[in-house]
TIZARO-209374 format. One record per residue: residue in three letters; x, y, z of N, C-alpha, C, CB in turn. Coordinates in steps of 0.02 Angstrom, whole numbers. Glycine has a CB too. Example, Ala and Ser with C-alpha at 12.3 -4.5 7.8 and 13.67 -1.06 7.14 Angstrom:
TIZARO-209374
LOTOR    r     npx     npy     npz    capx    capy    capz     cpx     cpy     cpz    cbpx    cbpy    cbpz
LOTOR  ALA     660    -284     390     615    -225     390     660    -165     390     565    -224     452
LOTOR  SER     642    -112     354     684     -53     357     645       2     394     704     -30     286
This chain:
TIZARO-209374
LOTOR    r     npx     npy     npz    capx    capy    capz     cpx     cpy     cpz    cbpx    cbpy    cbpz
LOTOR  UNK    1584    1511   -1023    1511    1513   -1022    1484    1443   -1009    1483    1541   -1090
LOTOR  UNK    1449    1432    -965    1411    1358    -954    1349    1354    -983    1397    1339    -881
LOTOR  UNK    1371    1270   -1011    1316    1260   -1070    1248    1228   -1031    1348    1200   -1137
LOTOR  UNK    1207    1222   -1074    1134    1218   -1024    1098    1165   -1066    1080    1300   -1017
LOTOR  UNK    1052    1141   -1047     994    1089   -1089     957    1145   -1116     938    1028   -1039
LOTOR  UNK     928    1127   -1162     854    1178   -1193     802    1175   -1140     808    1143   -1272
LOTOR  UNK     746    1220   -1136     696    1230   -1083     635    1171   -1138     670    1338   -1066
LOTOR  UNK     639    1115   -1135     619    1073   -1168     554    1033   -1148     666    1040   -1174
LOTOR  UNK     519    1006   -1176     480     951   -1160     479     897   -1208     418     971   -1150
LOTOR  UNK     462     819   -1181     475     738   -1248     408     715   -1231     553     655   -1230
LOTOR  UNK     383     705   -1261     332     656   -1278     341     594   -1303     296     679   -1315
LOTOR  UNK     292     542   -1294     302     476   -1301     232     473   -1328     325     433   -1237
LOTOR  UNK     206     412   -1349     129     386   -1357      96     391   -1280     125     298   -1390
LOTOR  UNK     124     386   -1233      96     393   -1171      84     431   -1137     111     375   -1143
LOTOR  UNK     166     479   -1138     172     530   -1061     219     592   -1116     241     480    -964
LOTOR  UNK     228     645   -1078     235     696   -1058     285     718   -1020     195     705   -1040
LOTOR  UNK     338     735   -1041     390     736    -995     419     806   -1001     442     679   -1008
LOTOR  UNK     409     869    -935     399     934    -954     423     953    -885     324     958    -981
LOTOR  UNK     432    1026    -888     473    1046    -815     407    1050    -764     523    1136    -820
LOTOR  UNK     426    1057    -719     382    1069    -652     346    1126    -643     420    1068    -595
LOTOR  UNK     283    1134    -614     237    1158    -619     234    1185    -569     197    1130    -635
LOTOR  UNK     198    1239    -505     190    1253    -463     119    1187    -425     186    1328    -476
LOTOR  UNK      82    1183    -487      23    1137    -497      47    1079    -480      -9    1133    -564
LOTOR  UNK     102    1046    -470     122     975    -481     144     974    -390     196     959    -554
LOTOR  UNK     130    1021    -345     149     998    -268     135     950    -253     127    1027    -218
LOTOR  UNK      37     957    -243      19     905    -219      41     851    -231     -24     901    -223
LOTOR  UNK      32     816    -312      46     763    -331     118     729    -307      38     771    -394
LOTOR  UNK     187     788    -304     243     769    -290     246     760    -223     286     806    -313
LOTOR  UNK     213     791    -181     206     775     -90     217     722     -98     139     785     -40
LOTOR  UNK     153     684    -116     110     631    -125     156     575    -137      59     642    -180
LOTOR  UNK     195     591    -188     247     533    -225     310     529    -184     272     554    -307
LOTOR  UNK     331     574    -175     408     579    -118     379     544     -57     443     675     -88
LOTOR  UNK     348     551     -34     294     505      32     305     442      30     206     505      25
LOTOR  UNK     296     409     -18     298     345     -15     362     301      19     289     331     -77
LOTOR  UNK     350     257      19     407     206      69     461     182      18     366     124     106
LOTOR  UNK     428     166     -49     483     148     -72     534     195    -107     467     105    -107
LOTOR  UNK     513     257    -129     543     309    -135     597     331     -73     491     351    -147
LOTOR  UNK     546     343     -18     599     348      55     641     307      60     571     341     122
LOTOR  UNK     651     241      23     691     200      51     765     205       6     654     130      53
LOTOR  UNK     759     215     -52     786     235     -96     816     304    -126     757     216    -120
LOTOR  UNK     795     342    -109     806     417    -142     838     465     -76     720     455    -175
LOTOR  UNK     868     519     -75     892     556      -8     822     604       7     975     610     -20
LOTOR  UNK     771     575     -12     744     634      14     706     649      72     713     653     -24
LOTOR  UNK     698     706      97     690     709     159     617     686     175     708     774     182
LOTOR  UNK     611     663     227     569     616     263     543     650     356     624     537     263
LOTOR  UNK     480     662     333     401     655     319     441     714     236     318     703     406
LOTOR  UNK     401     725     182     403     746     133     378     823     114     378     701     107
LOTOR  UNK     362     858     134     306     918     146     290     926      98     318     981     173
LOTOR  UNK     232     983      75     229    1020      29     277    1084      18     170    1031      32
LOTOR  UNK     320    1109      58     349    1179      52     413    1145      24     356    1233     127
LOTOR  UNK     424    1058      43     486    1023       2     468    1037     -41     506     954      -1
LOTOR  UNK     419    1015     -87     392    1011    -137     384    1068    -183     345     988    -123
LOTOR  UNK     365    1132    -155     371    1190    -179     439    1213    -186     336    1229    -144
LOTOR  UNK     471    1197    -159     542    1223    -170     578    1210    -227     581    1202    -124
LOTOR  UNK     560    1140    -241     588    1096    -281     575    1113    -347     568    1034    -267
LOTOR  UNK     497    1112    -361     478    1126    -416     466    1195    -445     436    1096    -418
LOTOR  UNK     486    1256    -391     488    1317    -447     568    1347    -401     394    1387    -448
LOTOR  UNK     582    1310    -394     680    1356    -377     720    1301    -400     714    1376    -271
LOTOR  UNK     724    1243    -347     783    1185    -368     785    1175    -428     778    1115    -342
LOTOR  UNK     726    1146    -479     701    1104    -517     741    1141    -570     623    1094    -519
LOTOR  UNK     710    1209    -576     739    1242    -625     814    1267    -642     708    1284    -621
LOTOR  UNK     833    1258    -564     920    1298    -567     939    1254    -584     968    1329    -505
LOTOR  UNK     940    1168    -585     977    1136    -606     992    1141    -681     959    1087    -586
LOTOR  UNK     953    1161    -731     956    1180    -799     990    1255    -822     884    1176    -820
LOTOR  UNK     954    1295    -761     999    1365    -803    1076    1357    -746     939    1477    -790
LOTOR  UNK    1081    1340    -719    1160    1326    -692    1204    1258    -728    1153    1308    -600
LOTOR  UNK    1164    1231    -766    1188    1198    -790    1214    1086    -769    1228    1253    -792
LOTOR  UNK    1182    1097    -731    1222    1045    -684    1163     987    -725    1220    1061    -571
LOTOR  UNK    1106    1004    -751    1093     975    -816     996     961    -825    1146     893    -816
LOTOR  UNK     948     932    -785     873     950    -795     831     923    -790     855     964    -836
LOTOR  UNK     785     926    -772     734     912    -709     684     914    -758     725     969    -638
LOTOR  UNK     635     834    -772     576     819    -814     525     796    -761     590     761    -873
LOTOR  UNK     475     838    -772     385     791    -719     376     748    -765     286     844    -704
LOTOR  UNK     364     705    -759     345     642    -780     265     623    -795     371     601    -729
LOTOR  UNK     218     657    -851     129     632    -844     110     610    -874      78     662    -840
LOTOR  UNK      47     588    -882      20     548    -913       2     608    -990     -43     511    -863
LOTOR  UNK     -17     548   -1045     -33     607   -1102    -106     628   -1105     -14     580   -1179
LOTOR  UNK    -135     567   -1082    -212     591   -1097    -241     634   -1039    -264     525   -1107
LOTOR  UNK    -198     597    -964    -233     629    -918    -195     688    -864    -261     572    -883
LOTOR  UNK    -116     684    -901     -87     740    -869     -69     742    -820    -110     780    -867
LOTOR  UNK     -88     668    -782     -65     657    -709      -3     657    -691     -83     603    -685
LOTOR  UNK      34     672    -650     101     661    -617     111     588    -619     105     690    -540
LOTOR  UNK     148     545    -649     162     469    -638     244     463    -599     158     424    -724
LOTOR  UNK     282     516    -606     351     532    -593     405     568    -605     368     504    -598
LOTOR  UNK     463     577    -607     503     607    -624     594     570    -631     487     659    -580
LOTOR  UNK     606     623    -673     673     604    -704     736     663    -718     653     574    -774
LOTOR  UNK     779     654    -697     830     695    -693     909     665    -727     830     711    -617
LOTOR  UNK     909     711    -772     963     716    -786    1038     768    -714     940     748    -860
LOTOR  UNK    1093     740    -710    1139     757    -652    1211     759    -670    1131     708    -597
LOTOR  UNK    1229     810    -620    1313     799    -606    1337     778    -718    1330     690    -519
LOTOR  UNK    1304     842    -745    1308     841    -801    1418     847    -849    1247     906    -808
LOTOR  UNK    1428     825    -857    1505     845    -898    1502     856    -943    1556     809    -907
LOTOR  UNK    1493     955    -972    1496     964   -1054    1558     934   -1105    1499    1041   -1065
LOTOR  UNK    1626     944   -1057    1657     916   -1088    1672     858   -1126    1674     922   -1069
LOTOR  UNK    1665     797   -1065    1644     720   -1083    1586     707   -1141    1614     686   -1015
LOTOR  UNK    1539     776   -1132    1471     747   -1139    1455     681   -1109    1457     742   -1206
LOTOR  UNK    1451     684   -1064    1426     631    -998    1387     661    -963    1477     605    -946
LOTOR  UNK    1332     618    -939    1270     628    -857    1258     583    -843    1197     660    -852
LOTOR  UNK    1222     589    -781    1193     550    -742    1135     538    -751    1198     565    -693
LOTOR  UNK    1082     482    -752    1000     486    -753     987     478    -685     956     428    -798
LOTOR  UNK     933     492    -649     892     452    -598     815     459    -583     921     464    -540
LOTOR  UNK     760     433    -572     701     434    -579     657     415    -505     691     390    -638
LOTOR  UNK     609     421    -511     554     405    -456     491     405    -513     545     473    -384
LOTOR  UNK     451     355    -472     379     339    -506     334     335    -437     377     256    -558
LOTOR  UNK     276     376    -452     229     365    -396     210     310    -402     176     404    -390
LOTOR  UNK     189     283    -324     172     205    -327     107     198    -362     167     170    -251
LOTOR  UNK      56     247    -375      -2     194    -415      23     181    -497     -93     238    -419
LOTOR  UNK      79     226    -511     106     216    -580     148     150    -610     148     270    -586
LOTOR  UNK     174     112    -556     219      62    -552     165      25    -588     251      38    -481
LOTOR  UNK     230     -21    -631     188    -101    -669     170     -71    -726     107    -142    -628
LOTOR  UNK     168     -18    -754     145       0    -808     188      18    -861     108      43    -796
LOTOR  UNK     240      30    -861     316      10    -887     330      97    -915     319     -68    -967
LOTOR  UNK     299     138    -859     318     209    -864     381     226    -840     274     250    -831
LOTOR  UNK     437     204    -791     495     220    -782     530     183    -837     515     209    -715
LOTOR  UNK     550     131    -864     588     132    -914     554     166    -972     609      68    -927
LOTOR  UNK     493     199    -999     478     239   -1050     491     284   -1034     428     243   -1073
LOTOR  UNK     493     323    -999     528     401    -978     593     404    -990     524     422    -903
LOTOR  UNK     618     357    -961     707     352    -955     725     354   -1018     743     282    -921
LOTOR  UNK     696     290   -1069     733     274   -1123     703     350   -1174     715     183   -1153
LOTOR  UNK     637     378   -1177     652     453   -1202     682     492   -1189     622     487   -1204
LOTOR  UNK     733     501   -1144     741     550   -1120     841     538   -1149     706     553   -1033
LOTOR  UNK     841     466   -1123     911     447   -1164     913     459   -1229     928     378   -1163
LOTOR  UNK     874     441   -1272     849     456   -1348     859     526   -1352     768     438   -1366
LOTOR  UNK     826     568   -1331     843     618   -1337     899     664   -1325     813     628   -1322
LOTOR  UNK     935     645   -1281     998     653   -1248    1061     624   -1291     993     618   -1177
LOTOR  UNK    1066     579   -1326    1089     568   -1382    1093     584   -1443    1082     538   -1386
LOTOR  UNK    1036     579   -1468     997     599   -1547     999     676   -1557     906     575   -1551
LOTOR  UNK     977     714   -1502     959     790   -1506    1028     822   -1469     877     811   -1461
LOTOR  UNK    1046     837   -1412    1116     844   -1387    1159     815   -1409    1127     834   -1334
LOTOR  UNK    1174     752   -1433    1241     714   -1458    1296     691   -1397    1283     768   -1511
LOTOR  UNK    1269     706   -1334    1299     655   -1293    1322     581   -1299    1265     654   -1254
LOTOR  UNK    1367     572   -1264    1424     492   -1287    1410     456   -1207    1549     515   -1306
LOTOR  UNK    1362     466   -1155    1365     414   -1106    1314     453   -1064    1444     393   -1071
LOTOR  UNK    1282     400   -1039    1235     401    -988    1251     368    -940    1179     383   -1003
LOTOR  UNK    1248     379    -883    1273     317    -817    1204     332    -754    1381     345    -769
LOTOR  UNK    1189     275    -753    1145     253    -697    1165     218    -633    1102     213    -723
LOTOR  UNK    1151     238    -567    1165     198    -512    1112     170    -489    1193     228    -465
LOTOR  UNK    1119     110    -465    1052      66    -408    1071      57    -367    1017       2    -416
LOTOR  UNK    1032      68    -310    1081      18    -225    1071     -40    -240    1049      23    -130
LOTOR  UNK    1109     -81    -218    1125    -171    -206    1052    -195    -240    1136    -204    -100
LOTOR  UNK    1011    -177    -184     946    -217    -165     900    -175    -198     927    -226     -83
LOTOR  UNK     912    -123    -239     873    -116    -275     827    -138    -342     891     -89    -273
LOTOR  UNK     801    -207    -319     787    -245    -371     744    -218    -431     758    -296    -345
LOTOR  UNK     686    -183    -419     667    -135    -479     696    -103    -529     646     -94    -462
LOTOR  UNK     747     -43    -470     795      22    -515     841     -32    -570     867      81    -446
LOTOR  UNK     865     -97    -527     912    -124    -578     857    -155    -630     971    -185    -545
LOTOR  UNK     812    -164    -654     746    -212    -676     757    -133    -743     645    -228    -597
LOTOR  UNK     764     -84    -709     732     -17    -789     809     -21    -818     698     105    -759
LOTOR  UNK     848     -12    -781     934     -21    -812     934     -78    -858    1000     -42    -748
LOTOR  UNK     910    -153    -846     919    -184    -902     845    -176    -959     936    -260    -879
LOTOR  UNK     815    -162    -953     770    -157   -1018     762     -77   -1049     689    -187    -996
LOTOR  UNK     799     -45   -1029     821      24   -1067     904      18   -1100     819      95   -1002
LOTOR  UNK     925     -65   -1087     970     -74   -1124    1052     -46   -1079     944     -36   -1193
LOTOR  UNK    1035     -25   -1016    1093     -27    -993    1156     -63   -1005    1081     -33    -950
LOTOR  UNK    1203     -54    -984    1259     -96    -969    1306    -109    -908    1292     -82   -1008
LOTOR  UNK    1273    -157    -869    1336    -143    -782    1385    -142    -801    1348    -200    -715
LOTOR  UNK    1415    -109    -757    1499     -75    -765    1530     -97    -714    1512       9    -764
LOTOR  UNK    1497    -107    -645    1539    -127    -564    1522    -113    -516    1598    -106    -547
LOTOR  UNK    1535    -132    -458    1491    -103    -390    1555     -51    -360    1463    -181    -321
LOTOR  UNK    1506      16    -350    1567      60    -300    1530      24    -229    1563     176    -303
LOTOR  UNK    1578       2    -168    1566     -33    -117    1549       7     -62    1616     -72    -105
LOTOR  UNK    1471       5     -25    1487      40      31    1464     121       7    1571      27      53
LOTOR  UNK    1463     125     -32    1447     214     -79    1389     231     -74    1454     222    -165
LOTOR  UNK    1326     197     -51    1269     237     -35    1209     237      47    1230     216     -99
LOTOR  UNK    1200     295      76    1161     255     105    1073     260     122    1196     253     156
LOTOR  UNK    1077     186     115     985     188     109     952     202     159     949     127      93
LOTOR  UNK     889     202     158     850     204     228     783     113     232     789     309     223
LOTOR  UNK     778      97     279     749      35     300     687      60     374     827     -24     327
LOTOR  UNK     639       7     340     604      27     419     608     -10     477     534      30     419
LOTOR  UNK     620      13     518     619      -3     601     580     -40     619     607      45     645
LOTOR  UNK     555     -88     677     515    -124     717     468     -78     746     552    -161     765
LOTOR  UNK     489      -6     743     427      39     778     430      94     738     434      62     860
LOTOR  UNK     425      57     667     388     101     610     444     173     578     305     138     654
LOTOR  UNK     495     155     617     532     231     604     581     207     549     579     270     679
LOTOR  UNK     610     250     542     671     249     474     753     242     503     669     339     424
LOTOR  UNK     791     187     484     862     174     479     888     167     434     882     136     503
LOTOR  UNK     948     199     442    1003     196     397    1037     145     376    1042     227     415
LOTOR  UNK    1040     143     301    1096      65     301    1121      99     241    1062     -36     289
LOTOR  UNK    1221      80     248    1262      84     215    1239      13     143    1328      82     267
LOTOR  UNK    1247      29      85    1249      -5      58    1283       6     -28    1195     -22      75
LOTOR  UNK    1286     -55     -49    1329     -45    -105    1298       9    -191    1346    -133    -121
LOTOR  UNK    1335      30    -213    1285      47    -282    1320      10    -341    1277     138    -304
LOTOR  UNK    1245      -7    -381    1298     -52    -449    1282      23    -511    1244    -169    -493
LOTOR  UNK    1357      13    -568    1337      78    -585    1326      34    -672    1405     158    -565
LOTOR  UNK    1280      72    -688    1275      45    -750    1274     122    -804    1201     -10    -750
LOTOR  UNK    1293     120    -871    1308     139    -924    1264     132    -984    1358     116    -930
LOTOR  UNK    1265     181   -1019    1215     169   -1076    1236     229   -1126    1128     173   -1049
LOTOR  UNK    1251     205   -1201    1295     224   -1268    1239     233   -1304    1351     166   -1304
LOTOR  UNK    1243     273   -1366    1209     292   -1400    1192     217   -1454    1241     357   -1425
LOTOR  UNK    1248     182   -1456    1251     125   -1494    1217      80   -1445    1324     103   -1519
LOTOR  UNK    1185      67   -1377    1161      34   -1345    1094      28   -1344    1182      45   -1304
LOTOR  UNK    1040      85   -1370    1003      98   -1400     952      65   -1444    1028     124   -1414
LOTOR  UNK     991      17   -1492     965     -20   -1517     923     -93   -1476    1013     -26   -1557
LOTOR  UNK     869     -95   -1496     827    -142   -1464     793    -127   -1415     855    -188   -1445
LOTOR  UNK     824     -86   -1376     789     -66   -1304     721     -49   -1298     818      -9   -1276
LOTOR  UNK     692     -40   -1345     596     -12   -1338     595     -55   -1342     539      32   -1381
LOTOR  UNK     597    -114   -1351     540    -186   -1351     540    -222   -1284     563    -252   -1410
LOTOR  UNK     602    -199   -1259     625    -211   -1189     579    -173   -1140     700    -188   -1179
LOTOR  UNK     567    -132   -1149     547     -63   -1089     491     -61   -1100     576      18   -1094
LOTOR  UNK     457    -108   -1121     360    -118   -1126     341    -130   -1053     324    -201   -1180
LOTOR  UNK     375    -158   -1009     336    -165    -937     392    -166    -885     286    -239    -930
LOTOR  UNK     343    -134    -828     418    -142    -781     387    -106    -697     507     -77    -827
LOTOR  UNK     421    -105    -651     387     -83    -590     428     -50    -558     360    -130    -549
LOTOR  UNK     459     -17    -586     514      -6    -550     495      68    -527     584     -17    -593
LOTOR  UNK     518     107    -453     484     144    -423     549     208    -426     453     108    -352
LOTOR  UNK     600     188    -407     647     240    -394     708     201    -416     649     269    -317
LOTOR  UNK     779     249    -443     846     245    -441     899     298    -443     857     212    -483
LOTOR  UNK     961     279    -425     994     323    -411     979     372    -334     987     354    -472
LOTOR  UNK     993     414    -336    1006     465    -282     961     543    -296    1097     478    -282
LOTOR  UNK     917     555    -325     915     612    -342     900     658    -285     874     616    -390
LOTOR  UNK     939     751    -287     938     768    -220     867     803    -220    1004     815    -195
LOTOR  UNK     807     771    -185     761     804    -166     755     833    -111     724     780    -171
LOTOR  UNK     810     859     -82     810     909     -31     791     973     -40     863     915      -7
């Protein structure tokens, strides 16, 4: 029998972190659109809305009842807005091991909402499940994604070489491919300690790979 996350939602003093909405297209068009997301994340590029619909009432959800582990919208508390999202991945009941990876819409950046999402969601993933490891990837040059890894208390572990590839813009505005490295970082239930005082500010827009196809 394959084990599953609860159909859950976390709250913070801020945000709201709850499954996907049919309501949340627009906003997610909107956010997958962006450049620095495109540059970072696999997802497909121009972004649609029927991506978007797909995502959030078929993909979003199978990842939880199939198990492979669960898909959080990311909003604000007072105003309910879409600020981003976060995924738990490529889940191991056995290990009790996953993957995190996130996106933040760009007017959300600077406000230190991707490491507050992340580090609830680790909290919870620990404290409430009893999972023993979290692992995060950044590309090379992902100076942000690596920026939420250390103030959610990460720990780098090593670069897999050559293991991801990004997208860059062109001289005539279009999108290229570049092979590049990922650093993978780790995070323990005992790692935990200190990390909210850390994750008060931060800009970080996207990490990891998540498949928004």
């Amino acid at each position: 029998m394959t084990s599953t996350f609860p159909d859950i939602s976390i709250s913070t003093d801020r945000l709201v972190m709850r499954p996907f909405e049919e309501a949340d297209v627009p906003a997610l068009t909107e956010m997958m659109n962006d450049e620095l997301v495109t540059a970072w994340t696999a997802a497909p590029h121009p972004y649609t809305a029927a991506d978007a619909r797909d995502w959030a009432v078929r993909r979003a959800p199978a990842e939880r009842a199939d198990g492979r582990g669960i898909v959080f919208a990311v909003t604000e508390f007072l105003t309910q807005r879409l600020v981003g999202t976060v995924q738990l991945r490529n889940t191991d009941w056995t290990m009790l091991a996953t993957e995190i990876s996130y996106a933040t819409a760009p007017w959300a950046r600077g406000e230190g909402y991707a490491s507050e999402s992340v580090l609830a969601v680790a909290q919870w993933l620990f404290r409430d499940q009893r999972f023993e490891r979290l692992e995060l990837r950044t590309a090379a040059d992902n100076a942000a994604g690596q920026q939420v890894a250390q103030k959610t208390g990460c720990i780098s572990e090593g670069v897999l070489r050559n293991a991801w590839i990004a997208r860059t813009r062109t001289e005539d505005g279009g999108w290229a491919r570049i092979r590049t490295d990922l650093l993978v970082w780790s995070l323990l239930p005992e790692d935990l300690e200190g990390a909210h005082d850390e994750a008060a500010d931060d800009s970080g827009y996207a990490a990891a790979y998540p498949d928004w196809s």
